[in-house]
C-alpha positions in Angstrom: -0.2 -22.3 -16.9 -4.1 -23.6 -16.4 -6.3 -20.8 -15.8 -8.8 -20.7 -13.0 -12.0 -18.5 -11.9 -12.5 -16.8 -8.9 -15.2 -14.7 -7.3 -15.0 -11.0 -6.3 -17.1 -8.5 -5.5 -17.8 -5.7 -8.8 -16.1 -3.4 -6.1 -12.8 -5.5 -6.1 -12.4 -5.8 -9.9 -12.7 -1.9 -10.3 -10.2 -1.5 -7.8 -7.8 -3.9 -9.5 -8.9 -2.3 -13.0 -7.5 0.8 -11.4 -4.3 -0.7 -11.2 -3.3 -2.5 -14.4 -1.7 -0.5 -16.5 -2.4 -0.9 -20.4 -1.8 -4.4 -21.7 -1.2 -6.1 -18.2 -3.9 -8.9 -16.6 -5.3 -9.1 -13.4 -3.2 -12.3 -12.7 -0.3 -9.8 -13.5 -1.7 -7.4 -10.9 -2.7 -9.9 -8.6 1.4 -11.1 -8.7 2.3 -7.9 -8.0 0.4 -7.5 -5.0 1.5 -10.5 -3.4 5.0 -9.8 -4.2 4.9 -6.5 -2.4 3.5 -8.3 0.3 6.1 -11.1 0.1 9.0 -8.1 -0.1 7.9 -4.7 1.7 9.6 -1.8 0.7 10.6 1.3 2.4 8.6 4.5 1.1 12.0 5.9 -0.3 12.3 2.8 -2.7 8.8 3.0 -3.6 9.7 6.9 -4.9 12.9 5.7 -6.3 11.2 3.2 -8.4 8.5 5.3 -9.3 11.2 8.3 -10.6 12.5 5.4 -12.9 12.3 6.4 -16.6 9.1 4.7 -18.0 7.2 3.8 -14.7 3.7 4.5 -15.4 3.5 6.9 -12.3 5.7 9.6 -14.0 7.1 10.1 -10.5 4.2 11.5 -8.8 4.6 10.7 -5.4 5.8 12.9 -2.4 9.0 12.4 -1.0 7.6 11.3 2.1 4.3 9.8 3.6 0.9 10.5 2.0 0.4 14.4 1.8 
């Protein structure tokens, strides 16, 4: 794979810092995101991956919506 160079704003890159998790790139996180895009999910498959054993989010999300 050739590599590339974009521009965002410092604003963008924190935000996507936010959401690699250790050892992954931005072209990782950037993959994800347009995967999810590509393949919504409901919010119950979003939980059930996140309850999966070894998911970085340890299961913390509510059952339902954003409370």
């Amino acid at each position: 794979m050739t590599a590339t160079t974009f521009r965002v704003s410092e604003e963008t890159r924190e935000m996507l810092e936010t959401m690699k998790g250790r050892g992954q790139t931005y072209d990782e996180v950037i993959r994800g995101l347009i995967y999810v895009r590509a393949h919504p999910l409901t919010w119950e498959e979003i939980v059930r991956r996140a309850s999966e054993p070894g998911h970085r989010s340890g299961g913390r999300f509510p059952a339902r919506g954003f409370s």
